[in-house]
Residue, then its C-alpha position, 0 to 999 in steps of 0.5 A: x500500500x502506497x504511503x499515501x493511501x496508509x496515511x488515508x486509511x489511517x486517519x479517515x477511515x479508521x472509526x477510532x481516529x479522532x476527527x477534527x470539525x470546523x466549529x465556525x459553521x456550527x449553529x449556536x443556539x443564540x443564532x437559531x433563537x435570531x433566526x426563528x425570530x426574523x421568521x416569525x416577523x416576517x411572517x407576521x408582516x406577510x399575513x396581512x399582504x395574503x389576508x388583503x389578497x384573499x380578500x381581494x379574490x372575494x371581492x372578485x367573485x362577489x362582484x362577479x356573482x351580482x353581475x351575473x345575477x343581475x344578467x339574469x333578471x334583465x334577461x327575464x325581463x326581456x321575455x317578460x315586457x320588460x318587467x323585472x322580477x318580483x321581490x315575491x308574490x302573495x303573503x307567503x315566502x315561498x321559495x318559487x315566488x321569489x325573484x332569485x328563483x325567477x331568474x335562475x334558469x337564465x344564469x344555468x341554474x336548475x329549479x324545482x317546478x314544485x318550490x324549491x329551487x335548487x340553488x347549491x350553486x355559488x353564484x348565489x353565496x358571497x364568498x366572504x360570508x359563505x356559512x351566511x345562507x340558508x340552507x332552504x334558500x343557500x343564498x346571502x344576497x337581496x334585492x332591492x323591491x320592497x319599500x323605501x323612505x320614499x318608494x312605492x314599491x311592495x313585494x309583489x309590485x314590478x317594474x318595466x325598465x324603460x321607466x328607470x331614468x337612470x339605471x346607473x343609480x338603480x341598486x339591483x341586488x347586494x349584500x344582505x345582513x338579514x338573509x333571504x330579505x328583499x329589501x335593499x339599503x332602505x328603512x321600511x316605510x311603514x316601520x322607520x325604525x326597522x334597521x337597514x339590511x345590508x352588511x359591510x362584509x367586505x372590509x366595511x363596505x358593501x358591494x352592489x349591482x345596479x340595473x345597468x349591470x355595473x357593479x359598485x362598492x361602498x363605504x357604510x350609508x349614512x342615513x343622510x346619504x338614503x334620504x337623497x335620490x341616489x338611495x331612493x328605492x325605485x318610485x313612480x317617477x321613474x325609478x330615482 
């Protein structure tokens, strides 16, 4: 065995042979205690980044959602001269009689010709509120049809479109805090006292989308601000 190959076998591959590491590399608890803790700031500092963003992904599909909903009723309409779904007819809130049931084969979603519709589908849940719906009607949004401070309007009552002046300040659907309800941003006229129903789910604002199919959101509505025309339910006059 060459001279060099004795010295290898001696010193490396001999299990007894003391072996020399370079401490200078090794971690110290200190050092993994300052690493840890520039992990966790970090992840702090990135939670809110990724909250936002999820967020902001909802918004999206919310905002869809309303659109998409919205299409529905118009084009309801369009085989209905013009009119507009209803919030519901007659004194019971059944399922069949409301609008979302009304418009639901134009969105692709199947229904039950008896009364209940079926609406497990997601275009009708907020996705920043999903455990919100109910389960008899699985949706979380409402329509704007029954009385404002100043509309005319009841559950069963309809609308033509033509006779909306302005269908860009028309609030079609949005969030609802009160599920199921048909009345949108406005205090029932025959009751003042009863609380607006809309929810400011989305980081304190409301989503909302208009006869003309844009869709908004909002800051909280003040009860100044539901006093104006561009709160206003739709009245005889045109729907200000």
């Amino acid at each position: 065995m060459a001279p060099s190959t004795k010295f290898f076998a001696k010193h490396f591959c001999n299990p007894t042979s003391p072996r020399h590491f370079n401490t200078q590399n090794d971690f110290t608890l200190i050092e993994l205690l300052v690493v840890i803790t520039i992990i966790t700031i970090l992840a702090a500092m990135l939670l809110p980044v990724l909250q936002n963003t999820r967020e902001k992904s909802r918004q999206t599909m919310c905002r869809n959602n309303l659109r998409q909903l919205a299409m529905g009723c118009i084009l309801y309409a369009d085989e209905y001269d013009q009119i507009l779904p209803w919030g519901k007819a007659g004194s019971e809130f059944s399922i069949k009689q409301n609008w979302a049931w009304l418009a639901a084969p134009y969105i692709g979603v199947k229904r039950d010709e008896s009364g209940q519709m079926q609406v497990d589908d997601p275009v009708f849940i907020c996705p920043s509120a999903p455990e919100e719906a109910l389960p008899d009607f699985q949706s979380n949004y409402i329509y704007n049809s029954k009385c404002g401070i100043k509309g005319r309007m009841w559950y069963d009552s309809t609308t033509h479109i033509p006779r909306v002046s302005r269908p860009g300040e028309a609030v079609l659907i949005g969030d609802a805090s009160t599920l199921n309800w048909i009345i949108l941003f406005w205090k029932d006229s025959f009751n003042p006292l009863e609380p607006r129903q809309y929810t400011t789910r989305h980081r304190g604002r409301i989503i909302t989308v208009y006869l003309d199919t844009h869709v908004q959101i909002h800051p909280p509505i003040s009860d100044a601000s539901m006093d104006g025309d561009y709160w206003r339910n739709w009245a005889e006059n045109g729907g200000k």
